[in-house]
C-alpha positions as CSV (number, residue, x, y, z in Angstrom):
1,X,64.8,98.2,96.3
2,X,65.9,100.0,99.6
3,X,67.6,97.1,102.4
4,X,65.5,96.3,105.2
5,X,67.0,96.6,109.0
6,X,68.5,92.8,109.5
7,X,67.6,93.1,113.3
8,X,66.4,95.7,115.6
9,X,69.3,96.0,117.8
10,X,71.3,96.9,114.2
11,X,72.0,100.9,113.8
12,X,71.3,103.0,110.9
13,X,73.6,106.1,111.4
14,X,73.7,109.2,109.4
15,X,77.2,110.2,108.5
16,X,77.6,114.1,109.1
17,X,73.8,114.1,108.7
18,X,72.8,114.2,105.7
19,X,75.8,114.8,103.9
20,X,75.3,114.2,100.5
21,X,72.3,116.5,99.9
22,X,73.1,118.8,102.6
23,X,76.2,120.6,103.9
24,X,77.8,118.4,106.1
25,X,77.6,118.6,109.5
26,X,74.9,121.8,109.5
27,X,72.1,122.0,111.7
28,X,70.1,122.1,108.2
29,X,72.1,118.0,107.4
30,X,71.5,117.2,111.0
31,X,67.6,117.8,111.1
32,X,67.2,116.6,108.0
33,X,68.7,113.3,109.1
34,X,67.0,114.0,112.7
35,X,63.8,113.4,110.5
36,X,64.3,110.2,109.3
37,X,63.9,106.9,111.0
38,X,68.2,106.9,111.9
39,X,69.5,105.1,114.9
40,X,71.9,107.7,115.5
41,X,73.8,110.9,113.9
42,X,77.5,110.9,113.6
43,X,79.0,114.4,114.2
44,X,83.0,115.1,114.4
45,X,84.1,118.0,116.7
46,X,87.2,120.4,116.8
47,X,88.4,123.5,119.0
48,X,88.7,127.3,118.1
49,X,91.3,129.5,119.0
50,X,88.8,130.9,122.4
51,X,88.3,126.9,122.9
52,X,84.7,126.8,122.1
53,X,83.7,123.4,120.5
54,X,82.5,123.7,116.6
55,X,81.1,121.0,114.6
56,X,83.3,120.4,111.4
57,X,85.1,117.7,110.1
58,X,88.5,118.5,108.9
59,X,90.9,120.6,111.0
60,X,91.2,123.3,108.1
61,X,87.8,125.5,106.7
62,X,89.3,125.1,103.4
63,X,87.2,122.5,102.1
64,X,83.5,123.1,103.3
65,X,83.7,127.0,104.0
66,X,84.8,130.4,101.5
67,X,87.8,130.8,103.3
68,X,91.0,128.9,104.2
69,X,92.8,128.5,107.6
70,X,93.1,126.4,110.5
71,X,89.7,126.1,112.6
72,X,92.3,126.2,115.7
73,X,93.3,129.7,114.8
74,X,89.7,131.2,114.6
75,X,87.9,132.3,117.0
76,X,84.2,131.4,117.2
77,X,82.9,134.9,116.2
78,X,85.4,134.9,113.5
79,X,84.6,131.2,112.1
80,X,80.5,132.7,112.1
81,X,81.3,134.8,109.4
82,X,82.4,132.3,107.2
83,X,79.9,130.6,104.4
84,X,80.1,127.1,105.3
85,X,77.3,126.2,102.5
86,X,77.9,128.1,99.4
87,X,80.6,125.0,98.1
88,X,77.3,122.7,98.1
89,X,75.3,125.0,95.8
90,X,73.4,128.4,96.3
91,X,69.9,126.9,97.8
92,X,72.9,127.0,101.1
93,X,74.5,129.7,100.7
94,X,75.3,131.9,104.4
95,X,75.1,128.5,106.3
96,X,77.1,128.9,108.9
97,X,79.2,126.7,111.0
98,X,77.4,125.1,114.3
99,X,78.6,125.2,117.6
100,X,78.5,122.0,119.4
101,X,76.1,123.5,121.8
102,X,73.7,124.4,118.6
103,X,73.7,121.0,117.5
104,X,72.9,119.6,121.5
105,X,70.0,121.9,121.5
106,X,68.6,120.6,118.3
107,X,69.4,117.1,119.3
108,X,67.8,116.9,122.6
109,X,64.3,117.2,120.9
110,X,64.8,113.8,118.9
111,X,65.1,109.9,120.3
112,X,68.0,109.1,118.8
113,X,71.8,108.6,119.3
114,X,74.7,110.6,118.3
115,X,77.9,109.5,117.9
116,X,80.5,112.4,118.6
117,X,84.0,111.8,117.6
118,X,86.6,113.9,119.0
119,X,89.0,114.8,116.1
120,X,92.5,115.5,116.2
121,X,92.6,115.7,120.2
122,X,96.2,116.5,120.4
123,X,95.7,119.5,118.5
124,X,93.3,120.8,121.5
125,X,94.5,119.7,125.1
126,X,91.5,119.5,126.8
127,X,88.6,119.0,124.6
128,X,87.9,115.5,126.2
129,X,86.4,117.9,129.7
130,X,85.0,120.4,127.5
131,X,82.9,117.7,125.9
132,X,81.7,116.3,128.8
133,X,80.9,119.9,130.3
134,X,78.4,120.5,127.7
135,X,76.8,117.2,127.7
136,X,76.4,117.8,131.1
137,X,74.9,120.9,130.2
138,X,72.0,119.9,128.3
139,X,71.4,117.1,130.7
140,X,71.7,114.5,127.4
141,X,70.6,110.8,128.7
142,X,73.9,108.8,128.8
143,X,72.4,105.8,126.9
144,X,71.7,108.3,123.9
145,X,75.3,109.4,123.4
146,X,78.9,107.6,122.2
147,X,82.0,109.1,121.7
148,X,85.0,108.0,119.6
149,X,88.0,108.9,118.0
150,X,91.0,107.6,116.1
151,X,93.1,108.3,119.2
152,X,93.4,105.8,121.0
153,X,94.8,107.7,123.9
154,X,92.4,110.4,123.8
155,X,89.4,107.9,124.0
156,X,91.0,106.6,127.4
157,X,91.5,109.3,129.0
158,X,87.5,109.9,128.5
159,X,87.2,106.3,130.3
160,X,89.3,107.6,132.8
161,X,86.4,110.9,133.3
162,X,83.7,109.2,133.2
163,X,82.4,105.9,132.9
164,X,79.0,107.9,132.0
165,X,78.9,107.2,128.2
166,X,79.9,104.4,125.6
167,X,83.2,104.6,123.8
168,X,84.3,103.7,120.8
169,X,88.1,103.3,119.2
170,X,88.1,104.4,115.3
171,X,89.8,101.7,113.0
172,X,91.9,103.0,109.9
173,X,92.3,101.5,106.9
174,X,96.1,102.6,106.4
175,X,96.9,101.7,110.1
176,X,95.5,97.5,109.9
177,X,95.3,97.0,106.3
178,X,98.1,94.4,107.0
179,X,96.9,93.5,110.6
180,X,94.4,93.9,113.1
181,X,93.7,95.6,115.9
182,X,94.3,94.6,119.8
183,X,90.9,93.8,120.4
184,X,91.3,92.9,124.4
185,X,93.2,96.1,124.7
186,X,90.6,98.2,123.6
187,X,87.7,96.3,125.1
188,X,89.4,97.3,128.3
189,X,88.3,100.6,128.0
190,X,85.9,101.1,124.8
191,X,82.7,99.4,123.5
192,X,82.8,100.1,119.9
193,X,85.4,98.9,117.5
194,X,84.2,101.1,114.8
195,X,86.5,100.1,110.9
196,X,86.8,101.6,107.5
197,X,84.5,98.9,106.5
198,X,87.3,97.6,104.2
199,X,88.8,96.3,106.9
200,X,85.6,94.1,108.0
201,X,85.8,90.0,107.3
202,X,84.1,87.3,109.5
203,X,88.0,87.0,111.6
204,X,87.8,91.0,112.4
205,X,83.8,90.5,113.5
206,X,84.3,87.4,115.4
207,X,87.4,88.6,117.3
208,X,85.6,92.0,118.1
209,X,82.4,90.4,119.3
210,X,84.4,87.5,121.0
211,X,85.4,90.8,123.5
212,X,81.8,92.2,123.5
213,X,83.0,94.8,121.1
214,X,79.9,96.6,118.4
215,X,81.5,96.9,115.1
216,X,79.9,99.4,113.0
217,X,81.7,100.5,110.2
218,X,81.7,103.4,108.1
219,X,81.5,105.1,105.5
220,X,79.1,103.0,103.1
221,X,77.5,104.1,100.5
222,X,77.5,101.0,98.2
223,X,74.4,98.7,98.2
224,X,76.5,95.8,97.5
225,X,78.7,96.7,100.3
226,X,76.0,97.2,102.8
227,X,74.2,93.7,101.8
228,X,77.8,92.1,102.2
229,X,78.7,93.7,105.8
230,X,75.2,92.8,107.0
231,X,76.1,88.8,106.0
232,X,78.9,89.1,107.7
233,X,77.2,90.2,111.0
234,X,78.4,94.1,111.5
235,X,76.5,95.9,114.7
236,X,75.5,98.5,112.3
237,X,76.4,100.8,109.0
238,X,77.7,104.5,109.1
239,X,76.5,106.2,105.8
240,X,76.1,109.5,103.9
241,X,73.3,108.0,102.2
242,X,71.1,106.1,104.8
243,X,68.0,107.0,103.2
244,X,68.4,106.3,100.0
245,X,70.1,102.6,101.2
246,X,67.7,101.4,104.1
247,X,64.1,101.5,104.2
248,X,63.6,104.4,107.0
């Protein structure tokens, strides 16, 4: 039996859209997810080598494409000839890799949220203001958009752009297995505190929402899990799976 939402202030977010039946992070996963009753769609974003922003989540094609390489030394036109659906069976074969401009002009037709996180930034000086130029661009309400990333630095300099959108500061597991994060410090500049959702107990949610911190943790794709995080008062679940957990 699928979970009910605990509260409707709590956020159902779709992990790379739909990434378990569809490529991840496609414009085929994102509408898919844009479809269902989510909160918000979690997308990760990287730079080519002519500094256009693409949609992928690791650094390298080598996983979810039919080539290998760095995405930082394509170009755009180069990275479009690239299958980046084929690995997740034939129905997606020729998908190709969105732009981040593709996936705002999808977006902009659905209520929702998304959730961009900026990936690797010190592999691409200046992706922070490219970012912003395009949201800009398609004139995307602020209240509908957050941006995060592991870097902490990276995710202050954006506070230091623009107080225009929420932030949020990525928690990893091999960095605060063994302690936790400086919640003041980040609530200084952020308003997420967003864990592997390992790290989550009723110390790490009380401390974050002591400094007005939203936890929502990712990536959960265990019923059990999700039942247990919700007890222990989490903001909201990241998941590959959302339909198939929560009642949408």
């Amino acid at each position: 039996m699928k979970i009910q939402k605990p509260n409707t202030s709590f956020q159902i977010v779709a992990h790379r859209g739909l990434s378990q039946k569809y490529p991840e992070n496609t414009v085929e996963g994102f509408k898919a997810a844009l479809m269902q009753h989510i909160d918000m769609l979690e997308i990760d974003v990287h730079f080519t080598k002519d500094k256009q922003l693409v949609v992928i989540h690791d650094d390298s094609i080598d996983r979810t494409s039919n080539q290998k390489g760095k995405v930082k030394d394509f170009t755009l036109e180069e990275l479009k000839q690239f299958d980046f659906g084929i690995r997740h069976g034939e129905t997606f074969k020729n998908t190709r890799i969105s732009t981040f401009s593709e996936v705002l002009s999808l977006f902009k037709n659905y209520s929702k949220t998304l959730l961009i996180e900026i990936k690797k930034p010190e592999q691409y000086p200046g992706i922070e203001k490219a970012l912003l130029e395009e949201l800009d661009k398609f004139q995307i309400p602020s209240h509908r958009v957050i941006i995060q990333s592991f870097d902490v630095e990276s995710v202050k300099r954006m506070s230091e752009y623009t107080k225009k959108y929420a932030l949020g500061v990525l928690i990893s597991k091999k960095q605060y297995w063994y302690k936790q994060p400086d919640f003041e410090n980040i609530a200084s500049f952020a308003q997420f505190i967003n864990p592997n959702y390992k790290l989550i107990n009723k110390k790490f949610i009380k401390r974050a929402h002591e400094h007005h911190l939203k936890v929502i943790p990712y990536t959960v794709n265990n019923m059990k899990d999700v039942k247990k995080l919700i007890h222990l008062g989490v903001d909201g679940i990241i998941s590959d799976i959302p339909d198939d957990i929560f009642k949408l």
